[in-house]
C-alpha positions in Angstrom: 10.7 73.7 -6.0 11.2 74.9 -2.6 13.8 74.0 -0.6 14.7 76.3 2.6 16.4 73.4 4.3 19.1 73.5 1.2 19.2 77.0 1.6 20.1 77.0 4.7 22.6 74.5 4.6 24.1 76.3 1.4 23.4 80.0 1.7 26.2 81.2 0.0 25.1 79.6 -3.5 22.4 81.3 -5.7 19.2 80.0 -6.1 19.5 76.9 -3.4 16.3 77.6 -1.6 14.5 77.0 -5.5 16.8 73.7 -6.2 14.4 71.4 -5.5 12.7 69.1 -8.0 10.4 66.3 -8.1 10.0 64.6 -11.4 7.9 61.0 -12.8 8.9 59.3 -16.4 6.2 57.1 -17.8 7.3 53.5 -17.7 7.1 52.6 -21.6 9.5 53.3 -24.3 12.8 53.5 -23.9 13.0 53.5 -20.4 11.1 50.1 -20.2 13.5 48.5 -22.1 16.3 49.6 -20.6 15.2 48.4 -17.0 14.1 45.4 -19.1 17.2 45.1 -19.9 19.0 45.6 -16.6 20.9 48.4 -17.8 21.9 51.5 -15.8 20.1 54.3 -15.6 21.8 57.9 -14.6 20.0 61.1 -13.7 21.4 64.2 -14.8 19.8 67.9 -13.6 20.4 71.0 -16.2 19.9 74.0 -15.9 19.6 76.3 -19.5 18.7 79.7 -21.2 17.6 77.8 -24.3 13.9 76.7 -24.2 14.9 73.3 -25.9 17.5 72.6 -22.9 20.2 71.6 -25.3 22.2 74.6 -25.8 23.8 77.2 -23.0 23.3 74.3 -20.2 24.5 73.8 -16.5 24.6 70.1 -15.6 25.0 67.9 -12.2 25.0 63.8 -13.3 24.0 61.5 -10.6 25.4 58.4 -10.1 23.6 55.7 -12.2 21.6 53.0 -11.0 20.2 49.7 -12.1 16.9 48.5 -11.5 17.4 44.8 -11.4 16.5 43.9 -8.0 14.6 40.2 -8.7 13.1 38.8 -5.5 11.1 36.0 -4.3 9.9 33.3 -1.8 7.8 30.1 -1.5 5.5 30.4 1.2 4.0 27.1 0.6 5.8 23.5 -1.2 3.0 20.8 -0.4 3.4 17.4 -1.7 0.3 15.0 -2.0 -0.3 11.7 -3.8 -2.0 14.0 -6.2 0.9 16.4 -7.3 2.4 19.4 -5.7 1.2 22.7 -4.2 3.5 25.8 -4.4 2.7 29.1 -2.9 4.9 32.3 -2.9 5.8 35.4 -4.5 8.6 36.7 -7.4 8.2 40.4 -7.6 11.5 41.9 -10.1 11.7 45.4 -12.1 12.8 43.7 -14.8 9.5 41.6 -15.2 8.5 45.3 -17.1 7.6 44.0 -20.5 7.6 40.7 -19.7 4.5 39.4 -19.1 4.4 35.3 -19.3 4.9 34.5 -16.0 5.5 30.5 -15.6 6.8 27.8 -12.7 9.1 25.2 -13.7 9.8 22.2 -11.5 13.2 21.0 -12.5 14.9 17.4 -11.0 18.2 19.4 -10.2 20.1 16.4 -9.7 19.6 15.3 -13.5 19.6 18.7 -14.4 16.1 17.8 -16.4 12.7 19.6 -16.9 9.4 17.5 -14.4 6.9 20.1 -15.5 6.1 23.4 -16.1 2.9 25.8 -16.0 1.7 29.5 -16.7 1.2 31.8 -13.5 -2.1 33.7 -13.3 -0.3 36.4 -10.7 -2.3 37.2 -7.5 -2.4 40.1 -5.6 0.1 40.3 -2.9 -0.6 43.6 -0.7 1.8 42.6 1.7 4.9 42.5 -0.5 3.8 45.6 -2.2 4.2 47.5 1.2 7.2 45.4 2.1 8.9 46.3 -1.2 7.1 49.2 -3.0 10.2 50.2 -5.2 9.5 46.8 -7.2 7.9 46.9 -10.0 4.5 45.2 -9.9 5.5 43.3 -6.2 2.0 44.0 -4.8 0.7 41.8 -7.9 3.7 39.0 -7.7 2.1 36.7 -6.0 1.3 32.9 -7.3 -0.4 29.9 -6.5 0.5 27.0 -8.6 -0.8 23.0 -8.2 1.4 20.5 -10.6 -0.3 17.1 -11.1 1.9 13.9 -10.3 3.5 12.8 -13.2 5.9 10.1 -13.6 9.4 12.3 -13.7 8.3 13.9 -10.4 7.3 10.6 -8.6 11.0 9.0 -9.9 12.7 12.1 -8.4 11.2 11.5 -5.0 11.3 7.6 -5.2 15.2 8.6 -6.4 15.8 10.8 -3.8 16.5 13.7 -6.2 16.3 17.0 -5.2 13.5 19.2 -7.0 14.0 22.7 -7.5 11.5 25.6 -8.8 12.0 28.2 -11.2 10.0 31.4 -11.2 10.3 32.8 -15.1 9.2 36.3 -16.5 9.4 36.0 -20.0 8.7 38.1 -23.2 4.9 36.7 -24.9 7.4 34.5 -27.1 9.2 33.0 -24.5 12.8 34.9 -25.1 14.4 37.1 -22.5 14.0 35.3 -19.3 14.1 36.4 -15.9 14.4 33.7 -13.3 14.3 33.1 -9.7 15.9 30.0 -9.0 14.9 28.7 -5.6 16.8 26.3 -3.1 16.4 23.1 -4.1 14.8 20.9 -2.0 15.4 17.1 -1.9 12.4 14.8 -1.0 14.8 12.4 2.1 13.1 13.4 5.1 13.2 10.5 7.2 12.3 10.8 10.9 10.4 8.5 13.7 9.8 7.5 17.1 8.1 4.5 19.2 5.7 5.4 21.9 4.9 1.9 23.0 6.5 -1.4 22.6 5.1 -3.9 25.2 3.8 -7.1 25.1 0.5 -8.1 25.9 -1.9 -11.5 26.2 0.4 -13.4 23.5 0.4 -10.3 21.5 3.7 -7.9 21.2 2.4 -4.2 20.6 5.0 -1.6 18.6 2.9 1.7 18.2 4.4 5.1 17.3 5.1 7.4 14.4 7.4 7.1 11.0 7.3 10.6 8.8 9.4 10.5 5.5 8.8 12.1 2.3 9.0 9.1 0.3 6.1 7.7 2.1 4.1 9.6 -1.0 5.4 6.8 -3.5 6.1 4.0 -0.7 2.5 4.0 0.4 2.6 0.7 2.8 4.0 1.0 6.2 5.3 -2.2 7.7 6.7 -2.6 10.9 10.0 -5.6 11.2 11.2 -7.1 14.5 14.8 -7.3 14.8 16.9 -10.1 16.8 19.0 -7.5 18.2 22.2 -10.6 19.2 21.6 -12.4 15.9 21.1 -9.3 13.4 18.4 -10.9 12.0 14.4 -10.2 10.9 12.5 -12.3 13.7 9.0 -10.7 12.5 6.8 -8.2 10.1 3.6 -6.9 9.6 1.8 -4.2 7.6 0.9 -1.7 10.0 -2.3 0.2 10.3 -1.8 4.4 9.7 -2.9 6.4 12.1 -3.5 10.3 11.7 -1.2 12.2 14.1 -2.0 15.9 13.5 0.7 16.9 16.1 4.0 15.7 13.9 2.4 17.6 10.8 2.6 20.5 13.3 6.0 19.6 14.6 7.0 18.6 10.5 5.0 20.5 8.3 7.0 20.0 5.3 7.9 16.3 5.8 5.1 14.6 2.8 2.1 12.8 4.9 3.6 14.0 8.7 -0.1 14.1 9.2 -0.8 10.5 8.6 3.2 9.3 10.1 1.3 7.1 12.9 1.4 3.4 13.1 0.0 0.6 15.2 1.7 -3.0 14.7 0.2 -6.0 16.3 2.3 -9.2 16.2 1.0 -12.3 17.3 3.8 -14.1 19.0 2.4 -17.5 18.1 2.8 -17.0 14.3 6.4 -15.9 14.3 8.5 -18.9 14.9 11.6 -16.6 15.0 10.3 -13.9 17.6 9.2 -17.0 19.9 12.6 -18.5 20.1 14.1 -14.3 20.8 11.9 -14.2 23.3 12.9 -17.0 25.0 16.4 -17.1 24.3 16.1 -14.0 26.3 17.2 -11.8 23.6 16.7 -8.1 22.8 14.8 -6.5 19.8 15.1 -3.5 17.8 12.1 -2.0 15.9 12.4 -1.0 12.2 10.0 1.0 10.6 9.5 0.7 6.3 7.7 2.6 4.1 7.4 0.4 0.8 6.1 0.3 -2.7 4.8 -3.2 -1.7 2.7 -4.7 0.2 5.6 -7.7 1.1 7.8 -4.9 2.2 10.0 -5.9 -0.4 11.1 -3.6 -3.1 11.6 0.2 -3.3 11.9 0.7 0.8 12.6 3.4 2.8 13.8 2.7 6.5 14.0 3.9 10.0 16.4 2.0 12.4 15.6 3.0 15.8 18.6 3.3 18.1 17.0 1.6 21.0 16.5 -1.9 21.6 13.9 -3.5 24.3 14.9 -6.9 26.6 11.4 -8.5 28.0 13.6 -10.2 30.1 15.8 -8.5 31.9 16.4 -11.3 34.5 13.0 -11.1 35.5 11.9 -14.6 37.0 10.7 -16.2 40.2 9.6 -19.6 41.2 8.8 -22.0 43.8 7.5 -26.0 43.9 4.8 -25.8 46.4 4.2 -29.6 47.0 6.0 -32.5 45.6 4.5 -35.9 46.6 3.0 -38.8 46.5 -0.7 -38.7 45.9 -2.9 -42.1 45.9 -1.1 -43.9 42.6 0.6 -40.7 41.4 3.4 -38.5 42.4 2.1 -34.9 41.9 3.6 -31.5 41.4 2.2 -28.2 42.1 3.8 -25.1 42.0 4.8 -21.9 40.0 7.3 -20.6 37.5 7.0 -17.0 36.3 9.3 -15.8 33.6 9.1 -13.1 30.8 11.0 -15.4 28.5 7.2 -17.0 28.4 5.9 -14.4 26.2 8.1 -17.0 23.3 6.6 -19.7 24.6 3.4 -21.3 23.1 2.9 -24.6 26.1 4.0 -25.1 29.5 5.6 -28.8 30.0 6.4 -30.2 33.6 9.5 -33.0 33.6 9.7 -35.4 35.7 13.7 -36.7 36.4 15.6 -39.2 38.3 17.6 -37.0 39.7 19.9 -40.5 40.9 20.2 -41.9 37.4 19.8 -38.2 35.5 17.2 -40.0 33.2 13.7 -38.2 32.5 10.9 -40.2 33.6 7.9 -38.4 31.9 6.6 -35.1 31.0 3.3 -33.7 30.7 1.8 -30.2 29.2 0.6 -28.3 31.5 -3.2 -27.4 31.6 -4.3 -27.2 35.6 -3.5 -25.1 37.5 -1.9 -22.4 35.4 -4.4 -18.9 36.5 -2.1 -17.5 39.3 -3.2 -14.3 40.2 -1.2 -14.2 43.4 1.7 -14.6 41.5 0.9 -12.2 39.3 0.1 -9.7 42.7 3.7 -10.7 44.0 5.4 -10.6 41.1 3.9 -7.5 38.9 7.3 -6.8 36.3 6.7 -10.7 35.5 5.2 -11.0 31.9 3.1 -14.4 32.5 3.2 -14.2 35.8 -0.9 -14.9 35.7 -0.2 -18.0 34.0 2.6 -19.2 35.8 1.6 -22.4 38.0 1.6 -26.1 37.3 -0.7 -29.1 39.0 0.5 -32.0 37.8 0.3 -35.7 38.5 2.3 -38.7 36.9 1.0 -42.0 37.2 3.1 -44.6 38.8 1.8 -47.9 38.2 1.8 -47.5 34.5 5.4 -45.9 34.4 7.8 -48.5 34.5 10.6 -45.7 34.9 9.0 -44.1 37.4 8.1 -47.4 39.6 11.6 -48.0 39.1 12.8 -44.9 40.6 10.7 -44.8 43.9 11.8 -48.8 44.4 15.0 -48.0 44.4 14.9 -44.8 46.6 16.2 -42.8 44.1 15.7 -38.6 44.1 13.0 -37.3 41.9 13.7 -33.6 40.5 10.7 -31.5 39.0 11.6 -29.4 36.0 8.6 -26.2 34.4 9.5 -25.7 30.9 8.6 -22.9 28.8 8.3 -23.9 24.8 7.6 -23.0 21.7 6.6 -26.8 20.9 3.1 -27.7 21.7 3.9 -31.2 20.6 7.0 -32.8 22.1 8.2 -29.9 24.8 11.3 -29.9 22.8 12.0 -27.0 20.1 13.4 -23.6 21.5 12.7 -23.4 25.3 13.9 -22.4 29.0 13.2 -24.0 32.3 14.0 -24.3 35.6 15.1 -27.1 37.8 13.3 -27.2 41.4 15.5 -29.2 44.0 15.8 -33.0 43.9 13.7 -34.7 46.5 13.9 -38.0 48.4 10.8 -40.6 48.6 12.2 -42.9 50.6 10.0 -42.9 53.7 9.7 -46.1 55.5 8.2 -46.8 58.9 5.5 -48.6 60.5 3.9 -49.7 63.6 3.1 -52.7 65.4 -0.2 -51.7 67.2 -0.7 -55.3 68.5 0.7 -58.7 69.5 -1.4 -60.9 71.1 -1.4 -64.8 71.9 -4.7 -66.4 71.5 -6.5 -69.1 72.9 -5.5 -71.6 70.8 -1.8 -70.9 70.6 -2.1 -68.7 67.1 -0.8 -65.4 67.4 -2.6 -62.1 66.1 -0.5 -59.5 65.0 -1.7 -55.7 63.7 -0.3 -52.5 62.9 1.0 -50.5 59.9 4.1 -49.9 57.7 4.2 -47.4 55.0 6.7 -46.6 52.4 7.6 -45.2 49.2 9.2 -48.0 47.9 6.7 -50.5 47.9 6.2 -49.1 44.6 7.1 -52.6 42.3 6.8 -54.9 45.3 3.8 -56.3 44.8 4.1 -59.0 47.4 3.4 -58.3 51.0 4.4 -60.6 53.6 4.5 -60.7 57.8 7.2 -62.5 59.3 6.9 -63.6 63.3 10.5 -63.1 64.2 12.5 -64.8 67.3 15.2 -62.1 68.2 16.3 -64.1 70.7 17.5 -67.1 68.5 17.9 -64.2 65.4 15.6 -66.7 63.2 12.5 -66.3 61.5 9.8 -68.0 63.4 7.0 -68.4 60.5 5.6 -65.9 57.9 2.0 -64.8 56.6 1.9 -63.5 53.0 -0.7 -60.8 53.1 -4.0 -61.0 50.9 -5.9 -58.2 51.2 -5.0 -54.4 52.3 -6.3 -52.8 55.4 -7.0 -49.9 55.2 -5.8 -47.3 57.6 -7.3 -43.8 57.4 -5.7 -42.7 60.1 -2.1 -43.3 59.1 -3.5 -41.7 55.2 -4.2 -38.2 57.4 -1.0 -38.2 59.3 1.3 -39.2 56.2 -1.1 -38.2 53.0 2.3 -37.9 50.7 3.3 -41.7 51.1 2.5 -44.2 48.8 -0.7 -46.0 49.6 -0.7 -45.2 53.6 -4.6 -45.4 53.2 -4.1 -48.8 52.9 -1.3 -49.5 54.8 -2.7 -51.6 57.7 -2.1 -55.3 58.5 -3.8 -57.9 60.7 -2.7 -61.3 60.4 -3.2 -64.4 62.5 -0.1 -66.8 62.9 -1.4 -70.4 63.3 0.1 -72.4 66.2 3.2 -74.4 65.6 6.0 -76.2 67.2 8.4 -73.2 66.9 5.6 -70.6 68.2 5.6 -72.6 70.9 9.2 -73.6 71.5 9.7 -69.7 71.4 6.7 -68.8 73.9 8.5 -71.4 76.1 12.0 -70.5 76.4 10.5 -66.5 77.0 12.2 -65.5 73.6 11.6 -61.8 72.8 9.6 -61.6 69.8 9.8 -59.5 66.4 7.3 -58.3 63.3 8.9 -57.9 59.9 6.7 -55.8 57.6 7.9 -56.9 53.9 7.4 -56.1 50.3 9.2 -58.0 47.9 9.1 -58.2 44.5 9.6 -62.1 44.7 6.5 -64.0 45.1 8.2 -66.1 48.2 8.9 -63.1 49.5 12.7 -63.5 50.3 14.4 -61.3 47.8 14.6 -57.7 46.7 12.7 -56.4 49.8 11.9 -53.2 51.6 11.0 -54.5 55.7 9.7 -52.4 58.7 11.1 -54.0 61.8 8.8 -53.6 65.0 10.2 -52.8 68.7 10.6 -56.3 70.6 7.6 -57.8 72.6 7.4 -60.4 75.1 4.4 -62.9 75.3 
């Protein structure tokens, strides 16, 4: 064969630009079975006079080679609840003479056999231009589902690692030629939150939990955890939501396609997240894939790092009016405070501040729709449902008719709890300023004499503690002497709209009015006589004589 480029390189030697030579062996026989067999292989070039080539010779030997390159890949390992996909290539010369071609899943952490199954090899034109020198590559190619089986599902609910075996056998099943592939262990485990909020009594965790054992730990759960305590304050199953963009971010995490979640927990059927909430605590999101609906069992978790405060210190208040109104002293106000979201009733206290006693309480159902607040106050979960009207009746609250007798401070105190039925249970408040009721003043609109020596006398005297003095008297007083002159006890209110408009937060001012006559005596006269300066005493008493236990409005001093 030709080969002037040899020739020139070696022109000195005989023959060079003939040296060339291009020759093909059939691939049976002994040849075969040695690249079968992995063995070496060396070329040797003669040349000869004899015709048979084995006598009068000139030989060159070549280094030897072996044919044993034995290469593969997995293009494809897909997992489903029905078994396992695998897709790739084993392409090796010393698959010559070996045709069984099978796959073998093996659990390589037991070292034991999940299943096995015969290759039907498919053409693969791209490895056979990638690696042309293999025998059979362009034909190397495979595509093999396994059905789930018990041994395969405990090696991914164990954690094991599963490994595949590509196999070239003889038709007997002696002679192997393997390619063992990476094992690859099923504890992919990976999530995120995208929302955790809280919302009209509910608290909202939505997100996405990818994790290989999710194929045989089907039911997703979402726990709550008391981040200051450690412990499980809530759970529910979660609903599964496709998210096509973590299969494209994890393609070979089992189910990344169906790794979303949506939990929903209503705050008023976890006892334990209400009191969190309103202890002010933070929470911490687990995410569980189980083999039980409970969430108990076989589990795999997902701690996220992050923990969430609804709080934060985020509150705001104010007690708009705090008075007396007609036969009840009334509150109205507003107390906004994410702690709320724990709470399941609003309770308004009512306190003597004087003896530090509670008076009464009520829940709280006027008033509550604040969507100023709300405006004001936007960071503020509850904030729309934040205000209080309240009113506690006096006359049937022997505490309370107490207090205001005895001028004692009344203190308002909005409660958040998770008891609907007493107030008490888990709960936070706050305590609005003590106030005073313990206006008292009056005036004398009129003293006249009349024409037959009696005396009319009118005006008005209001105050807060007439509250449990249920006698009202007028006294005709002579400042002069410092005596009391004569008294009327008072039958029936007047009543006094004006003085009701000007003082609307003091105890019965709409009735507040009295005209009485004083009938001519001795001392009436005696007093007009001597040009004594004259004085009206307003009293309520709590004694029927009127002399003890009394709260009195004394006029300015008139002369008749």
């Amino acid at each position: 064969m030709s080969r002037p480029d040899v020739a020139k390189a070696y022109n000195g030697i005989y023959g060079a630009g003939d040296s060339g030579f291009n020759a093909s062996f059939a691939l049976n026989g002994n040849l075969a079975n040695t690249i079968a067999n992995g063995h070496h292989i060396k070329v040797l070039i003669r040349y000869t006079s004899s015709n048979d080539g084995n006598s009068n010779y000139n030989d060159h030997n070549f280094n030897s080679v072996a044919f044993n390159t034995n290469i593969a890949n997995i293009d494809r390992f897909q997992v489903t609840n029905g078994g396992v996909t695998i897709v790739g290539w084993h392409a090796s010369n010393q698959a010559i003479g070996r045709g069984k071609h099978e796959l073998i899943l093996l659990d390589s952490t037991t070292g034991k056999e999940i299943a096995r199954q015969t290759v039907n090899n498919v053409s693969r034109a791209d490895v056979g231009r990638a690696f042309a020198n293999v025998y059979n590559s362009g034909n190397s190619g495979f595509n093999v589902s396994f059905n789930m089986n018990d041994k395969l599902r405990a090696a991914i609910m164990n954690g094991d690692s599963v490994q595949v075996i590509s196999r070239y056998s003889d038709p007997n099943g002696g002679g192997n030629i393997d390619y063992w592939f990476t094992p690859r262990a099923f504890n992919n485990n990976i999530a995120a939150v995208d929302d955790f909020s809280l919302y009209n009594g509910h608290l909202r965790v939505s997100g996405w939990h990818a994790a290989d054992k999710s194929l045989v730990e089907p039911n997703q759960l979402i726990l709550l955890i008391d981040d200051q305590t450690g412990k499980e304050v809530a759970r529910v199953n979660a609903s599964t939501e496709s998210r096509p963009d973590i299969a494209k971010l994890y393609p070979n995490v089992i189910n990344s396609n169906n790794a979303g979640f949506v939990a929903d927990f209503d705050i008023a059927k976890y006892g334990g997240l209400q009191k969190a909430l309103l202890e002010g605590h933070s929470l911490r999101v687990l995410a569980r894939y189980c083999d039980s609906e409970t969430g108990e069992g076989n589990i795999t978790d997902y701690w996220f790092k992050q923990s969430k405060n609804f709080y934060n210190n985020q509150s705001n208040q104010r007690l708009e009016s705090f008075r007396i109104d007609g036969d009840t002293v009334r509150a109205t106000g507003w107390y906004a405070d994410s702690r709320s979201a724990g709470a399941q009733a609003m309770y308004v206290i009512l306190l003597d501040a004087t003896t530090g006693r509670e008076i009464g309480r009520q829940q709280v159902t006027n008033g509550r729709a604040r969507a100023d607040v709300a405006a004001d106050n936007p960071n503020i979960y509850g904030a729309s449902q934040s205000g209080f009207d309240v009113a506690f009746n006096i006359k049937d609250n022997a505490a309370l008719t107490s207090a205001l007798k005895n001028g004692h401070q009344l203190q308002v105190i909005a409660r958040y709890t998770n008891d609907k039925q007493s107030g008490e249970g888990t709960f936070v408040h706050h305590f609005f300023a003590a106030q005073s009721f313990q206006q008292n003043t009056g005036y004398l609109d009129s003293l006249s004499l009349k024409p037959d020596g009696s005396i009319q006398a009118s005006g008005w005297h209001i105050s807060d503690q007439i509250v449990g003095r249920p006698y009202h008297y007028v006294i005709l007083f002579d400042a002069t002497q410092g005596r009391e002159i004569t008294r009327v006890k008072v039958a029936n209110q007047v009543s006094r709209p004006d003085i009701a408009k000007i003082y609307p937060d003091v105890y019965e001012s709409a009735n507040s009015g009295f005209n009485v006559n004083f009938k001519p005596d001795a001392k009436i006269q005696r007093a007009l006589a001597q040009g004594d300066k004259l004085q009206i005493i307003d009293r309520y008493s709590s004694d029927e004589y009127g002399n003890n236990d009394c709260i009195d409005y004394w006029s300015d001093l008139r002369k008749l």
